[in-house]
N, C-alpha and C positions, 0 to 999 in steps of 0.2 A: 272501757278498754276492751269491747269487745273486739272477735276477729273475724264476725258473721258479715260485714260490709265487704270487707277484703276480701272473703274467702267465697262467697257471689260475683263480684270481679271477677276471680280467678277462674271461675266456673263459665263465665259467660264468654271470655274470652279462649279458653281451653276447649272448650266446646263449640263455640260461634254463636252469632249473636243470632243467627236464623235459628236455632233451636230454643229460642226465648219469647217470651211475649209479656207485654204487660198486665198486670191485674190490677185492680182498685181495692179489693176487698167490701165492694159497697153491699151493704150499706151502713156498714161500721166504719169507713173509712169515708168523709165526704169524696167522691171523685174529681171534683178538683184540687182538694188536697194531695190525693193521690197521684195526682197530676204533677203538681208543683214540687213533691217530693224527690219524684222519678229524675225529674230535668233537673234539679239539684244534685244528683245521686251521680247523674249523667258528666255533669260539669268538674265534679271532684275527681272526677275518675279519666275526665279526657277521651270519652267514646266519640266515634267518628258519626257525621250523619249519617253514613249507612247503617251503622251498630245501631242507633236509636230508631230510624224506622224499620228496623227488621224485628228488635225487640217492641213498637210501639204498633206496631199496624200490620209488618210483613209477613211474621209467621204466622198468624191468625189466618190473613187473607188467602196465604200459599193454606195452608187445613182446610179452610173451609172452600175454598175453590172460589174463593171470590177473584182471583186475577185473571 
């Protein structure tokens, strides 16, 4: 009955999904689990492909100056 799933939502979208990026947690989390988690999290929730590569690859790459 938590409200910490929901209230991540509300954060990511409140703020934008460019302020987010993914973590694994590894190597206490396998990262394809963390993987499988995420795109599940994704679905329940109705995030757009842009929402998920901004939180999965975009905001990391805009930090590090990879683009």
């Amino acid at each position: 009955g938590s409200s910490v799933e929901n209230d991540f939502v509300f954060a990511m979208r409140k703020l934008g999904s460019e302020r987010w990026m993914f973590g694994s947690d590894a190597p206490f989390v396998p990262v394809g689990q963390a993987l499988d988690e995420h795109i599940a999290f994704f679905a329940r929730h109705g995030f757009t492909d842009t929402e998920k590569q901004n939180i999965m690859r975009g905001t990391a790459s805009r930090l590090l100056e990879l683009e």
